[in-house]
C-alpha positions in Angstrom: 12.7 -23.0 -20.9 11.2 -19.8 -20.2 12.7 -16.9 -18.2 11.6 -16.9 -14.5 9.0 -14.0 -12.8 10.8 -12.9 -9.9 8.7 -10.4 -7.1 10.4 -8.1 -4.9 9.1 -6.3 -2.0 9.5 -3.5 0.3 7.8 -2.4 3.1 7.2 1.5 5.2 5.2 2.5 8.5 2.9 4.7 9.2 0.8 5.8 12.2 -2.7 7.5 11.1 -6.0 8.3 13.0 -9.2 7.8 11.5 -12.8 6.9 12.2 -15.7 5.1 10.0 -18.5 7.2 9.4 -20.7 4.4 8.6 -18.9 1.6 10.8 -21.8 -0.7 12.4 -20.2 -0.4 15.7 -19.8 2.7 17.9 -16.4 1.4 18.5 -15.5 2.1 14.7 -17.3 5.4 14.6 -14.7 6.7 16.9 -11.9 8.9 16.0 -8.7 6.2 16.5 -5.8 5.5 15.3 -3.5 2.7 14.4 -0.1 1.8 13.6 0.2 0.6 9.8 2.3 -1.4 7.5 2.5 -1.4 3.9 3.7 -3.9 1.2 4.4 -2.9 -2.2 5.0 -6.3 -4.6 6.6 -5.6 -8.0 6.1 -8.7 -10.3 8.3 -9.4 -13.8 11.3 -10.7 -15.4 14.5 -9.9 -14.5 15.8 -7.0 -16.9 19.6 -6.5 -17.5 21.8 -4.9 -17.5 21.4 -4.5 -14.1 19.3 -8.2 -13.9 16.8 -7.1 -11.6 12.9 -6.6 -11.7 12.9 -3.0 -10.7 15.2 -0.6 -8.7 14.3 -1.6 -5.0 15.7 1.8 -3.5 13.2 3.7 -6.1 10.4 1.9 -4.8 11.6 2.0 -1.1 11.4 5.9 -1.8 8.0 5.9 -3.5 6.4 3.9 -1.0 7.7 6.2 1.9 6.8 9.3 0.2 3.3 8.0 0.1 3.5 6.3 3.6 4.4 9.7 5.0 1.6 11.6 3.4 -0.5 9.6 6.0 1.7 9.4 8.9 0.0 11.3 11.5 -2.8 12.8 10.2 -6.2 11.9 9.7 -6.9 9.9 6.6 -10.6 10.9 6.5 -9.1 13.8 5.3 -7.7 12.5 2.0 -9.4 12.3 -1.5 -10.6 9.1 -1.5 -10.6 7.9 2.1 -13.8 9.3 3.5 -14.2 6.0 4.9 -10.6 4.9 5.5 -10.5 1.1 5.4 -7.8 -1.5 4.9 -9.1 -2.3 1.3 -9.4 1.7 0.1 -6.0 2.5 1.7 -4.9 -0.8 -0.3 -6.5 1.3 -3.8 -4.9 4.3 -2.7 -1.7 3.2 -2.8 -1.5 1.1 -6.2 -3.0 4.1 -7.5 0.2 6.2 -6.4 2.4 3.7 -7.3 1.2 2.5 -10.7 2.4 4.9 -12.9 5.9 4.4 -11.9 6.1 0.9 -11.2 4.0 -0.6 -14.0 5.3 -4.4 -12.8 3.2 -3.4 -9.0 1.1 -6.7 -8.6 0.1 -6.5 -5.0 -0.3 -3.8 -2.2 -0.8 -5.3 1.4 -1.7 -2.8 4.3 -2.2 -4.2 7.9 -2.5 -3.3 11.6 0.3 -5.8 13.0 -0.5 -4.9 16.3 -4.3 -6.1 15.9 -3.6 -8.7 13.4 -5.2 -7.5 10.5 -4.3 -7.4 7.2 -5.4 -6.9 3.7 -4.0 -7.7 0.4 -5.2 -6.5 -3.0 -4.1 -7.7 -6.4 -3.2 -5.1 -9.0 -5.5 -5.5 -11.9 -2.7 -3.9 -15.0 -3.9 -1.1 -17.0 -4.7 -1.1 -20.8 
């Protein structure tokens, strides 16, 4: 039998303003903001001694260090989101989280007051 792949999750807020320069409707081009939610997914074996996949209260810390980097300011303003959609706020969190959490297999970010979500896969490094 093999061992089972377990996934844990955890989950911060964040409210943010931002605009798309390039956004094909004026509506997007507007400075806005929106309230956020982000995922962090952690996939692997369970490890003893403790037999868990990775300290949840670690990565609960991580992701709401991150989370409050962005919480209200204007993301346009961060390296990397120029143009501060759901997919490159998705890359700029598994690129904070990586590092530490080698095991990070997904990153969702969504607007739950709109509906919208996105989810990105974490491609592992070499």
């Amino acid at each position: 039998m093999t061992d089972p792949v377990f996934e844990i999750t955890k989950s911060a807020t964040f409210d943010a303003a931002h605009y798309l320069p390039a956004g094909p409707k004026r509506e997007y081009q507007r400075l806005h903001g929106h309230s956020f939610q982000v995922e962090a997914t952690v996939r692997g074996p369970m490890s003893e001694p403790v037999g868990w996949v990775a300290d949840l209260g670690a990565l609960e810390a991580a992701l709401k260090q991150v989370a409050g980097e962005l919480d209200h300011g204007l993301l346009n303003e961060r390296p990397g989101l120029e143009s501060p959609t759901l997919e490159r706020l998705c890359q700029h969190f598994a690129e904070r989280l990586q590092q530490d959490f080698p095991g990070l297999a997904r990153i969702t970010v969504s607007r739950p007051t709109i509906g919208e979500r996105c989810a990105m896969e974490v491609v592992k490094r070499a």
